[in-house]
C-alpha positions in Angstrom: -85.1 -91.9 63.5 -84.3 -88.6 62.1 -80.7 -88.2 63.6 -77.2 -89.1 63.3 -76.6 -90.4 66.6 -78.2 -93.7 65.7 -75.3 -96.3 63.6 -76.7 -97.3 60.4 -77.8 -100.8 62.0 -80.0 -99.4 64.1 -81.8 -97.0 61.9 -85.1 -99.2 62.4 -84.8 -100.3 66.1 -87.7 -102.1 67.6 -89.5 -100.5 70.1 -93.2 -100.9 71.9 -95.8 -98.4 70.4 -99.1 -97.4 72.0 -102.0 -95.0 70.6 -103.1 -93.4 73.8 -105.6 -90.3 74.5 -104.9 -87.6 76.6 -105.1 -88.2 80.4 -103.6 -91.7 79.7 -100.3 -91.3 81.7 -101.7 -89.5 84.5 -104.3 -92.0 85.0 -101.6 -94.9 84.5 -99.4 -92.5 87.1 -96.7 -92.5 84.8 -94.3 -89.7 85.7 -93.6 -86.7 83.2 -89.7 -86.5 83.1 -89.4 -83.5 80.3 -91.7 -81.8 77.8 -95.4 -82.0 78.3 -98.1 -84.9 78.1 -100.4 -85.2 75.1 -103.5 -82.7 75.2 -107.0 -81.8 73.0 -104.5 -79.4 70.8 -103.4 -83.3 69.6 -105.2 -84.0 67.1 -106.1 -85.3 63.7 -105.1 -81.4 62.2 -102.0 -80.7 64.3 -98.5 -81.6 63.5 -98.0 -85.4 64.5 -96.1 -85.7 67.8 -95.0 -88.5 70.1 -93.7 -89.0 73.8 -90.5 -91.6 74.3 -90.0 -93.5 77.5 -86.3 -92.3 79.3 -84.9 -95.8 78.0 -85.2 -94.6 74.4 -83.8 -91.3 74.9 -80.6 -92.5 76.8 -80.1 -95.2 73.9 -80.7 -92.8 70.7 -80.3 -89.4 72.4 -77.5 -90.0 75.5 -75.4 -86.6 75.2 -78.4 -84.3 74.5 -82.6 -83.8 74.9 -84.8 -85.7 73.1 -87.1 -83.0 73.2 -87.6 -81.9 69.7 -86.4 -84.6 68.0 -88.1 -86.4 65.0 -89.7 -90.2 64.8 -91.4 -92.7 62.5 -93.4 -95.7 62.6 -92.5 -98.9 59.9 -88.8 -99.0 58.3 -86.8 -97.2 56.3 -88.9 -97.2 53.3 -92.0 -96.1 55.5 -94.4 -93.3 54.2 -95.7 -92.7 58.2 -95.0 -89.2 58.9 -92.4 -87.8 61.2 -93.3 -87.0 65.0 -91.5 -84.8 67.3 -91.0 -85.7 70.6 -92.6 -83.5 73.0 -92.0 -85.3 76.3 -90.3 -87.8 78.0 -91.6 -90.2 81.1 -90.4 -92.8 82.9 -90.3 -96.3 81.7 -93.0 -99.2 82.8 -93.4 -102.7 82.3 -96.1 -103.6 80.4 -96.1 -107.1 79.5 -94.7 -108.7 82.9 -93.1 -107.5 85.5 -90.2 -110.6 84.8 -89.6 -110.0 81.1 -87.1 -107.3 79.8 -89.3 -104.7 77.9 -88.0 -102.7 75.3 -88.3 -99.1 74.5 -91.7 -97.5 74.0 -92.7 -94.4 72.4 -96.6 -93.2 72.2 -98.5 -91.4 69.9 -102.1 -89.6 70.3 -104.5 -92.1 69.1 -106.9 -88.9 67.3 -103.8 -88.4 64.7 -103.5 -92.2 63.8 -106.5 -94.2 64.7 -106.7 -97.6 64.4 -110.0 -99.4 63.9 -111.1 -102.7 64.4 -108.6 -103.3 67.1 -109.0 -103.7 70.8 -108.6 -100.8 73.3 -108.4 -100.6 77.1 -109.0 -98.2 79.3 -107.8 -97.4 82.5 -109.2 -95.9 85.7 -108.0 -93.8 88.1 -110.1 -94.6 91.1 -109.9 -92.7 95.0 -111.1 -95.9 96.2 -112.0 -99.6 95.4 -112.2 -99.6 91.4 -114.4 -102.6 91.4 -117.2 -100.0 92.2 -117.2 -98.3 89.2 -117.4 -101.7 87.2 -120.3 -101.2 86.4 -121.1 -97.9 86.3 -118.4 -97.8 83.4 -119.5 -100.4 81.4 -123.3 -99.0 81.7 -121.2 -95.6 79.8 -119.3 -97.5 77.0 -122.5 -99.7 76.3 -124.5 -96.3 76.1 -121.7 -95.0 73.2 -121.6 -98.1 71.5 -124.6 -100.6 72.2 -122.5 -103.4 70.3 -118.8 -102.6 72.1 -117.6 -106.1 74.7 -116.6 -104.7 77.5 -114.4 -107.6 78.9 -111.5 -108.4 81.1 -111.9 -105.9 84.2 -109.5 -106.0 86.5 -107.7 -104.1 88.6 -103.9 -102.5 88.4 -103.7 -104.7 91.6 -104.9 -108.3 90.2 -103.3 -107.8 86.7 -99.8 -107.5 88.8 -100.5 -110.3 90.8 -100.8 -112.1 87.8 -97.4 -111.1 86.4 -95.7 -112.5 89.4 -97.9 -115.8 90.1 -95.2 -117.6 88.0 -92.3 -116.4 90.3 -94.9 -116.8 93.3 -96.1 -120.2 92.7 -91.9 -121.3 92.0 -91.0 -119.8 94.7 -93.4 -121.7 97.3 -92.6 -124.7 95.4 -89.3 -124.1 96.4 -89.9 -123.8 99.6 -92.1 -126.8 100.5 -88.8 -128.9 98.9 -86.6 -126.4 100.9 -88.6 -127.6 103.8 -88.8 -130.9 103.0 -84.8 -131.1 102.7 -84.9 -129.4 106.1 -87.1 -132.4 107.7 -84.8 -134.8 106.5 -81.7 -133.5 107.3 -83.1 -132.9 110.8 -84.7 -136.5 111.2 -81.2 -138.0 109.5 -78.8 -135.8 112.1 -81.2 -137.0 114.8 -81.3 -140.6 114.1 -77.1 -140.5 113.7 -76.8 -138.6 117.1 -79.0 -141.4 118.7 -77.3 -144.2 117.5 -74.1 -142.6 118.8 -75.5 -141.8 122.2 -76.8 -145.4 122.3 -73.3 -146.9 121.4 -72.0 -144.5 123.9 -74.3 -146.2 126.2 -73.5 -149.8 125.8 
């Protein structure tokens, strides 16, 4: 990071890093906080910029903007070029919706490409998305005859799947919360006969 603000241990903090296009975080309903979202004018011949989530620019930048600051991929020794920030938005969770994520910063994918690995794209759909299933892979196969189109799923199951942990531990512990339940009941019940029936006699 090009700044003071950051201690000397912490000049290479680790942070999440995504190429996106433009249209990316409006489709992904991500909320602009500061500066703008990435554009066409983003490209291979304009000056490499990023866009930090608000996590990273209260931990590096707390006591002014980010806007305007400068950036870098790899370590200290890194030959990447400098970005400047140009926007700030609000922080997601993109691995689970359980695990601590850590910062993130984008970049435009047009000024750093990276071939050969795998992309996804996202939809933003006025109604069921599972309609446009096909339709969409019918559009990538007619680009690239030879592109998998795989994993399609909605914003909707891929949460549900972040959560079946906690879900499935959470019925679990109610069945033995239940269970508990039955016997205490069926123990209080069989004390209170017995006393009623010594009562009795």
């Amino acid at each position: 990071m090009d700044t003071q603000a950051v201690p000397e241990r912490e000049q290479t903090p680790e942070a999440d890093q995504r190429p996106v296009f433009p249209g990316y975080f409006e489709a992904m309903g991500i909320a602009l906080l500061r500066g703008r979202y990435f554009d066409q004018r983003d490209n291979q011949g304009s000056a490499p910029v990023a866009i930090i989530d608000e996590t990273m620019a209260r931990a590096y930048w707390p006591n002014q903007d980010a806007i305007g600051q400068r950036i870098r991929q790899g370590g200290r020794q890194s030959q990447n070029p400098w970005r400047t920030i140009v926007g700030v938005v609000r922080h997601v969770r993109y691995r689970t919706m359980e695990s601590p994520s850590r910062v993130e910063f984008y970049w435009p994918y047009a000024q750093n490409p990276s071939p050969g690995r795998s992309m996804s794209l996202a939809i933003h759909a006025a109604y069921d998305p599972r309609m446009l299933a096909n339709a969409v892979e019918r559009e990538v196969r007619a680009l690239d005859p030879d592109q998998p189109v795989y994993m399609v799923r909605t914003m909707r199951e891929l949460m549900s799947e972040s959560i079946a942990r906690r879900r499935l531990s959470m019925l679990l512990l109610a069945i033995f919360a239940g269970a508990a339940l039955l016997l205490a009941s069926i123990g209080l019940y069989g004390v209170m006969s017995y006393t009623v029936a010594q009562r009795t006699h």
